[in-house]
C-alpha positions as CSV (number, residue, x, y, z in Angstrom):
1,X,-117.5,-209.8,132.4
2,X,-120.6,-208.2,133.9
3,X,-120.3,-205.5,135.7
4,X,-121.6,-205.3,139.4
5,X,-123.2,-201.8,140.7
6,X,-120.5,-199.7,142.2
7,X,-121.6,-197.4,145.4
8,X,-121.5,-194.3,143.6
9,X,-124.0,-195.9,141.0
10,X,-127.6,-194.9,141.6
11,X,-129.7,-197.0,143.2
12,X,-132.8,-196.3,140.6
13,X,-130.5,-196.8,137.8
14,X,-130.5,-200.3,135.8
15,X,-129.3,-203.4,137.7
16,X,-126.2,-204.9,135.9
17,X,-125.4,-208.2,138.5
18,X,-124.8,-211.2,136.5
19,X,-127.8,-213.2,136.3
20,X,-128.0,-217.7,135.6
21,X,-131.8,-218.8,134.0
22,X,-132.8,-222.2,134.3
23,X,-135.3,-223.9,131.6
24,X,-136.1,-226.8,134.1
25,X,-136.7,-224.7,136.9
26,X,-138.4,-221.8,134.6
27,X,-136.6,-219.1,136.6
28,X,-133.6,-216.7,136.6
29,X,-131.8,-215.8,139.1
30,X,-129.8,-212.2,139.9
31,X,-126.2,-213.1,141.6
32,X,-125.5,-209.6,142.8
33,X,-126.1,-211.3,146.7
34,X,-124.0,-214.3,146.1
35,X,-121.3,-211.8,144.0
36,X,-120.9,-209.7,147.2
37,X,-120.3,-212.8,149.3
38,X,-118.5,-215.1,147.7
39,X,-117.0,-212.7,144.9
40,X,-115.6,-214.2,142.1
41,X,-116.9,-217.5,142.5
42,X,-120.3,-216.4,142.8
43,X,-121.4,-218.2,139.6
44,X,-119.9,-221.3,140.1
45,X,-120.5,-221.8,143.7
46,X,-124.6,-220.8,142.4
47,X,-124.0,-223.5,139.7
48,X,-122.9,-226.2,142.2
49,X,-125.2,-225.2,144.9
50,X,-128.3,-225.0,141.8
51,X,-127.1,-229.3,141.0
52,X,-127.0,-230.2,144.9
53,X,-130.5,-228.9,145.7
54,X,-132.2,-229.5,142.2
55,X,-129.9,-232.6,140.6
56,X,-129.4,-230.5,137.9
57,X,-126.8,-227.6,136.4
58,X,-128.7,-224.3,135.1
59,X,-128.8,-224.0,131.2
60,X,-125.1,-224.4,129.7
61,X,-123.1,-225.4,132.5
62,X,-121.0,-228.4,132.1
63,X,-118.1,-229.5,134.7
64,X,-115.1,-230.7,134.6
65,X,-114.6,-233.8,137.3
66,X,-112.0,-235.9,139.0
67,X,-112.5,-239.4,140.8
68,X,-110.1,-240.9,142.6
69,X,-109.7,-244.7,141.4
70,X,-108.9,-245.9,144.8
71,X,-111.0,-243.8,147.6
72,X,-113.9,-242.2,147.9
73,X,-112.7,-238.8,147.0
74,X,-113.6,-237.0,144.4
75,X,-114.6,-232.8,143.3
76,X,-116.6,-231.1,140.4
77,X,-115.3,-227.6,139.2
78,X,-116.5,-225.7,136.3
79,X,-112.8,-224.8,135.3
80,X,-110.3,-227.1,134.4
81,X,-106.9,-225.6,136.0
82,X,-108.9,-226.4,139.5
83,X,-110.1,-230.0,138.9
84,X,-107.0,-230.6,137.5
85,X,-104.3,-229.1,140.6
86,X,-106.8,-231.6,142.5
87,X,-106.3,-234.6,140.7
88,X,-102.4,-233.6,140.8
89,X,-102.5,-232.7,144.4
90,X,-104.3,-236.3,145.2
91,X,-102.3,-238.3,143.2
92,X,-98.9,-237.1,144.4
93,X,-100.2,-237.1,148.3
94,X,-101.7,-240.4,147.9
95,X,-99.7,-242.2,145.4
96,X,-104.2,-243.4,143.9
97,X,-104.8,-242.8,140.3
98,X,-107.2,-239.7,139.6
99,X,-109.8,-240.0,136.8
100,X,-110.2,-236.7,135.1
101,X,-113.8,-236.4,133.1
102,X,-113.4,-233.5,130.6
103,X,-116.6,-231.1,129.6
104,X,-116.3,-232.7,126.2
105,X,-117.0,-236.7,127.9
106,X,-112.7,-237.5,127.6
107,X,-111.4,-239.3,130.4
108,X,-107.8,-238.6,131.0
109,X,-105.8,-240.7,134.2
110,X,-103.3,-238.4,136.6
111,X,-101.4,-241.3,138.1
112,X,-100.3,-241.2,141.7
């Protein structure tokens, strides 16, 4: 886990926020800003923010997703407990079938 300059670390010292590089984009981005307001989902809100503005993930970053078979809902996590309370969540709310596209390209069905 990277570790995030504390306030009783000097401010000349080294800076240790968590950074994401994109090939495409030819850039790299430090998260300390996005760590301190968003905490820790700072790299995966950055990751799904990067795909909405760009159509693309930065390097390595893979989702996990669930569609719903009957509506129009769906989400896109990077972990897989989340996608996957979703799917459960709409299913059993709805009684709709939920899709679940693992990183790997396995489709799994939570049925409702």
């Amino acid at each position: 886990m990277a570790r995030v300059n504390g306030p009783d670390d000097s401010l000349d010292g080294p800076n240790n926020s968590p950074t994401v590089t994109c090939r495409r984009c030819d850039r790299e981005w430090d998260l300390g800003e996005e760590l301190s307001a968003v905490g820790n989902q700072a790299f995966e809100q950055f990751a799904l923010d990067h795909r909405r503005h760009t159509g693309h993930f930065p390097d390595g970053i893979e989702t996990w997703r669930a569609v719903c078979r009957h509506c129009t809902e769906q989400t896109e996590r990077l972990e897989e407990g989340a996608v996957r309370r979703w799917a459960q969540t709409h299913a059993r709310h709805t009684a709709h079938d939920v899709a679940l596209h693992t990183t790997d390209g396995e489709t799994t069905l939570i049925e409702g």
